[in-house]
Every structure is written in structure tokens, then in C-alpha cells.
N, C-alpha and C positions, 0 to 999 in steps of 0.2 A: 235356284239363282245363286250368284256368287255374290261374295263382299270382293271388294278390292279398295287400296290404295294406292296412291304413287308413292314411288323411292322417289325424295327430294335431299339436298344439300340443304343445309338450317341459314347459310350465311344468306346466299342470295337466289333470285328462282331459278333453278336448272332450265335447258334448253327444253322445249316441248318435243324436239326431234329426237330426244335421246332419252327423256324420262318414261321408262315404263312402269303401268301398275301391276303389283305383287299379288296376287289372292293369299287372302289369308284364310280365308274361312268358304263351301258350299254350306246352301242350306235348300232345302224342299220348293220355295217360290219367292215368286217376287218381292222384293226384301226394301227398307225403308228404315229411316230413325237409326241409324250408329251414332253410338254416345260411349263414351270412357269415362268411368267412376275414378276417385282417388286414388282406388287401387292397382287400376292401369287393368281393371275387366271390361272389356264391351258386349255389347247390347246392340242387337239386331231385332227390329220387327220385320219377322215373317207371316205371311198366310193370317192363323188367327192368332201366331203367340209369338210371345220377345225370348231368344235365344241370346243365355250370356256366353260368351268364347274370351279365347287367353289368344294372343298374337303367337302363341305354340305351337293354336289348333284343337286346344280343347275346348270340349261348349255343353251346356246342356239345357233345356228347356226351362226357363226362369220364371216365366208366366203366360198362363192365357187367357186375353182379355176377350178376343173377337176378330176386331182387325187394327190393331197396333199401327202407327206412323211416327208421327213426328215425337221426340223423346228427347228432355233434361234431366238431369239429376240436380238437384238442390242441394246446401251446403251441408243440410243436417242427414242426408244421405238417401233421404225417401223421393221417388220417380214421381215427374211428371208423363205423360204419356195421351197422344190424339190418340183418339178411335171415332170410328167414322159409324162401327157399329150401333157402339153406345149413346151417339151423338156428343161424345164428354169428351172433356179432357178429364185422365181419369189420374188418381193418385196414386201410389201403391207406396209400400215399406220398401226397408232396403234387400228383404226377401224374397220381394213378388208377389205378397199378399196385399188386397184391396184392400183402400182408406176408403173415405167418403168421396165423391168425386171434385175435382177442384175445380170446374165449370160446368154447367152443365144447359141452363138457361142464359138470356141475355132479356133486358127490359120484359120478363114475364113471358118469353116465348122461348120453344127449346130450338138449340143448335142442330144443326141439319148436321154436321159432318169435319168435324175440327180434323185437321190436316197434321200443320207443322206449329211450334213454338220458338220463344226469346225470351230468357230472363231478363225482368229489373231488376239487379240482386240490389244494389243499391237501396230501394225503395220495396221491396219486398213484393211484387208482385210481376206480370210477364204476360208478352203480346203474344197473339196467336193468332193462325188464319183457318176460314171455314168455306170453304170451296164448294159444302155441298151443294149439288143440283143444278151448279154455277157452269157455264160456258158460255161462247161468244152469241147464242142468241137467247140468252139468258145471267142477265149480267147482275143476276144477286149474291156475289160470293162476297163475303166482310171479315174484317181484322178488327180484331176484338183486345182488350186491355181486362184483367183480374188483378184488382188491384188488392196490397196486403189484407183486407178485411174480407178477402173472397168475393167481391162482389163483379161480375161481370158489365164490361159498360163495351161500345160500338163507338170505334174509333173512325173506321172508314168503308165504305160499302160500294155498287158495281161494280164490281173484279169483273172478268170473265175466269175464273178457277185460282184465284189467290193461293200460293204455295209459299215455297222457303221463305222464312221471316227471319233477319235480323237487327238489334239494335246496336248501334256503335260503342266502342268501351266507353266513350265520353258521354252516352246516354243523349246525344244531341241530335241521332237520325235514328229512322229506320227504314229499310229498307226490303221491298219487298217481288217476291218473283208472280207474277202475274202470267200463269202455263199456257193460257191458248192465246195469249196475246204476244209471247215471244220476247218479254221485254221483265226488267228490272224497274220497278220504281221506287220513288227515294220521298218521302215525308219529313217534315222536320219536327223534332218534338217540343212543344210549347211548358207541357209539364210532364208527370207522370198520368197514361193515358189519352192526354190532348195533342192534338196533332196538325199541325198548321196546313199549307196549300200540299199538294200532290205533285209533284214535277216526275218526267223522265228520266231517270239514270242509264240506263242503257238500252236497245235492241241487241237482240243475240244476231249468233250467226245463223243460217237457215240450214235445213237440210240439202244436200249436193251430191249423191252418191246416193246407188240403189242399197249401199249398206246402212242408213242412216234412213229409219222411217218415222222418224218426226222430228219436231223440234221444240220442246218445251222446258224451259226452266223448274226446277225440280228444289232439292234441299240447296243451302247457301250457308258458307260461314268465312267469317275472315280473319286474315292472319295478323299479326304482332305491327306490318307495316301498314295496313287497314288494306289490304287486296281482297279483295272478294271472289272468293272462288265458288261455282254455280254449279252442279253439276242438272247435266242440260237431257235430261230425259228422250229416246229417241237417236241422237246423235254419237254414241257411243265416246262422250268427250267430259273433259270439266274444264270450263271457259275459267279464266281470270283475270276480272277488271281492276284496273287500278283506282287507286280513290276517288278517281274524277270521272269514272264509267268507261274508259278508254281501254279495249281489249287489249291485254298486254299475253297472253300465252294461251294454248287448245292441246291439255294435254288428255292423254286415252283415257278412257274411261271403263275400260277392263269389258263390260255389258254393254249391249246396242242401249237395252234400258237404264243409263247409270242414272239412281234416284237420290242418293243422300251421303 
């Protein structure tokens, strides 16, 4: 599978009709969790291991956990990282050697299958979603809170596959991609952890074309003006809503499968 991004203009968003994405990197399979350290290296999870690469094209095998997803880096330089293997959200160094795991249970029962992550850097701890075993006839998938003291608490629960998670700079929402329900929803945060009513932020677009064989919301992060950009798994696209849910751009998504 390949990594890609879009060539964007920093002022304002480029047209979707004319913004193509670059590959910067192939790798072996189906790939997840891009993340950029201080140093301007990224971090791909593929198959069972995270591949770091240089926007040059250089890359080499950083770690391997199992099955790698959702990925941050911390300010003191040591990874966070979902694995769906491990049921954890798993630690590591800034080498790619394993810490002790940074979630691993929740109220004395283990995680099926953590996904994607958000820091609280503020507050020192960070929301995450666990999708395991979750679908629409099966609607146990929950978003979880580890707050600074390590401790895991359940913030909100029947997802059908709860995915891309994030929280607002102002720490005031979060926002979360719910994959087989097609749609974005928006929580508001009460404290660190608490999370007031559930409201809709958006439905996506659907699939429409025999090249587009699904349609589900996948990784999610947003830019400097709060846009939210989704990249829509299935759809070979990455939607971008504006702060009020209202699709503002459908630009390529490099892969039918774009995940993160």
C-alpha cells in the first residue's frame, strides 16, 4: 500500500479539482497511524510493524508490535501506539523499544481492540477509540479517557466501529468518526475525561461510482482554522468539514482505501 498527501497552498484551501496527492512513501500492506515527530520523521503502521521514512524516501523498519494503528508522539519523545493485537494501547521509547503498556484494561476488563488516539497535552493524559468486535449489529464499540495517572475510565460506548478521534485545540470538544454508521460525531467535554450529550456533526458522502467500494470515515485531524479533514476509507477521497460540519472540499485520496 502506499502513503500519500495532498500538495496544499498554506494561505487558503486549494480547489479539490486541481489539488493532487504526492506518494511519498510504498510500503508492503495496508498502512494506518502517520505521525511526524519534531524532527520532521514519519511513522507509518503497516501489516504488524511501524516504518519510520524521511519525505526523501528513506524508511526503515522502527518497530514491531503486531498490528500497529492509531499513533502520537508525546512531548518527551516516547510513542503512543493502538494495536488491535495486543488489545493495548502500547508505549514505546523514542527507538521503538517497548515501555510498559499505557492502557491496557478499562473498569477491570481487558480492551478488545484500541484503534485510533488524541492527546490531552494540557492535562496530561488522551482519548481513544476501541472498535473491537463493534459493527452495526453489534453496537459495543467505546471511547475511552487515560487520564495523567494511567488510569483508564469509559467515556462513551455503542459505536457501531468508533474510529478517528479528535479533541479541539481549546480542549472544549471531541469529535469522533463512527465507520459503519458513515457519520462524524461531536461530544462536548465537561472535564478531562467527562463528556456531556452526543450530538451529530456530520454524515459523509456515500459511495457513487464502481471505483469507490465503501464508505467509511477512517483517521481525522484538523487544521490551524479548526477544518476537519477525514480521510473516508473505501472512497478513495479526504472530505473536509468546516467547523460547523458543513462539507467544504473532496480532495483524492491517492488509495481506494485512504485510512489515515
Amino acid at each position: 500500500m502506499s502513503c500519500y498527501v495532498p500538495f496544499t497552498a498554506a494561505a487558503e484551501l486549494p480547489s479539490d479539482q486541481t489539488t493532487l496527492p504526492v506518494k511519498l512513501l510504498e510500503v508492503h500492506a495496508y498502512c494506518e497511524g502517520v505521525v511526524f515527530d519534531h524532527q520532521g520523521r514519519g511513522y507509518i503502521s503497516h501489516g504488524d510493524r511501524i516504518t519510520q521514512f524521511t519525505v526523501e524516501g528513506a524508511s526503515k523498519v522502527w518497530a514491531t508490535t503486531g498490528a500497529p494503528n492509531g499513533h502520537k508522539i508525546l512531548a518527551d519523545g516516547t510513542h503512543l501506539v493502538c494495536d488491535a493485537s495486543r488489545h493495548a494501547v502500547l508505549k514505546l521509547d523514542a527507538n521503538g523499544t517497548m515501555l510498559p503498556h499505557a492502557s491496557e484494561t478499562c473498569d477491570g476488563k481487558p480492551l478488545r481492540g484500541p484503534n485510533d488516539l488524541t492527546l490531552d497535552t494540557p492535562h496530561g493524559g488522551f482519548y481513544f477509540t476501541d472498535p473491537g468486535e463493534s459493527g452495526l449489529k453489534n453496537l459495543i464499540g467505546t471511547l475511552h479517557y487515560v487520564d495523567k495517572a494511567g488510569k483508564t475510565h469509559l467515556c462513551a460506548d455503542g459505536f457501531a466501529f468508533p474510529n478517528g478521534v479528535v479533541l479541539t485545540p481549546d480542549g472544549k470538544r471531541i469529535l469522533m468518526a463512527e465507520s459503519q454508521k458513515n457519520r462524524v460525531l461531536e461530544f462536548p467535554v465537561l472535564a478531562p475525561g467527562k463528556l456531556g450529550e452526543m450530538k451529530l456533526f456530520a454524515d459523509l458522502p456515500s459511495k457513487s461510482n464502481p471505483e469507490q467500494i465503501d464508505n467509511q470515515p477512517d483517521g481525522m485531524c484538523l487544521d490551524a482554522a479548526g477544518n476537519l479533514y477525514v480521510a473516508h476509507y473505501g472512497m478513495k477521497q479526504v472530505q473536509v468539514l468546516d467547523p460547523h460540519g458543513k462539507l467544504i472540499r473532496r480532495y483524492g485520496g491517492g488509495n481506494v482505501t485512504t485510512s489515515n
